[in-house]
ZAMARGU-4260 file (C-alpha; in steps of 0.2 Angstrom, whole numbers, plus 5000, padded with zeros to 4 digits):
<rodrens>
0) 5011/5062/4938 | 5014/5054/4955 | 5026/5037/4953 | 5022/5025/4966 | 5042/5020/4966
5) 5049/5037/4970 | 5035/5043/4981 | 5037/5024/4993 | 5055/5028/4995 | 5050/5046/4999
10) 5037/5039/5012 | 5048/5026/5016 | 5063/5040/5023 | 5053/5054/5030 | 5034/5046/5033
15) 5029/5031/5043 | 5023/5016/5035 | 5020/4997/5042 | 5023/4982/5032 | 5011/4967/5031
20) 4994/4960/5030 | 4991/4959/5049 | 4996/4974/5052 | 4986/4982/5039 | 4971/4974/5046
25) 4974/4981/5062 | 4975/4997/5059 | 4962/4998/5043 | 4951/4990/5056 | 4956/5005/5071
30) 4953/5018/5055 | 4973/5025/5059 | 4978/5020/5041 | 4977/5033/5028 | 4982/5022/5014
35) 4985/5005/5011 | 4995/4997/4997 | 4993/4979/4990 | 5000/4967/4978 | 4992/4958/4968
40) 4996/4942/4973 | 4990/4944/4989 | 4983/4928/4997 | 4962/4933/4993 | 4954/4931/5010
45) 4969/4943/5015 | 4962/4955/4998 | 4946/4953/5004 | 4948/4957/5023 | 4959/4975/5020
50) 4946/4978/5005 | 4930/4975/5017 | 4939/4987/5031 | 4945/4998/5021 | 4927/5001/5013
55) 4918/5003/5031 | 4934/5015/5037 | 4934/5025/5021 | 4953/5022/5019 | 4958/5023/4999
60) 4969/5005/4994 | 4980/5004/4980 | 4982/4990/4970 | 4999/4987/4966 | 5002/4977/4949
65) 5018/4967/4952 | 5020/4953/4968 | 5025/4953/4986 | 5041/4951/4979 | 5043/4965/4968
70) 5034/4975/4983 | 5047/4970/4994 | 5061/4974/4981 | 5053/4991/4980 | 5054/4995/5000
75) 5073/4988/5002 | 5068/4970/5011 | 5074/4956/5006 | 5056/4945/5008 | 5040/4945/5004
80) 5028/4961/5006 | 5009/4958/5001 | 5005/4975/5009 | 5012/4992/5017 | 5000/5002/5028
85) 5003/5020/5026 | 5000/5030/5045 | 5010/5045/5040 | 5014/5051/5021 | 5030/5062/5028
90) 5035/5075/5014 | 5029/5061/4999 | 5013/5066/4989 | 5007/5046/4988 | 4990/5051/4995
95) 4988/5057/4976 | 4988/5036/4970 | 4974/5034/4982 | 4959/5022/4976 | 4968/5021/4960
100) 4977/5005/4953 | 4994/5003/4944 | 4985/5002/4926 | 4973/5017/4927 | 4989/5030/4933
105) 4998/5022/4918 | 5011/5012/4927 | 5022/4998/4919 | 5029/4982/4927
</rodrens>
């Protein structure tokens, strides 16, 4: 079973990744994104534009159960991350949590 937290610190060293809602809006909207990852706190018109995009572009979103916070915690920052656009997966296998939320793999936080 694929772990969001390992496999985001595996992106994190050896993919590329963006972080933040703007950006993911740009590049969902360009079709360049191959996942994107939200919390799910993020602010709802913010959910509701990535979600929208993502559905026309056919780009998989991942619903992260904790907050910005904990997001941000999880990527090494110390503020706020509502969501991380993934352009290049590197040697991680995170493309497997695509279209999937927190609850149905299992996760806890």
């Amino acid at each position: 079973m694929v772990s969001l937290e390992s496999e985001l610190k595996m992106v994190l060293k050896t993919g590329k990744v963006v972080l933040g809602s703007k950006q993911a809006i740009k590049y969902v909207k360009l079709g360049k994104a191959k996942m994107v990852i939200l919390a799910a706190n993020a602010p709802p018109n913010i959910k509701s534009d990535i979600l929208y995009y993502a559905k026309l572009s056919n780009i998989p979103v991942y619903i992260y159960k904790g907050t910005s916070v904990d997001l941000g915690v999880l990527c090494g920052k110390p503020f706020m991350v509502s969501a991380i656009t993934i352009l290049d997966e590197g040697e991680s296998k995170i493309l497997e949590l695509a279209g999937k939320s927190e609850t149905e793999e299992g996760g806890e936080k």
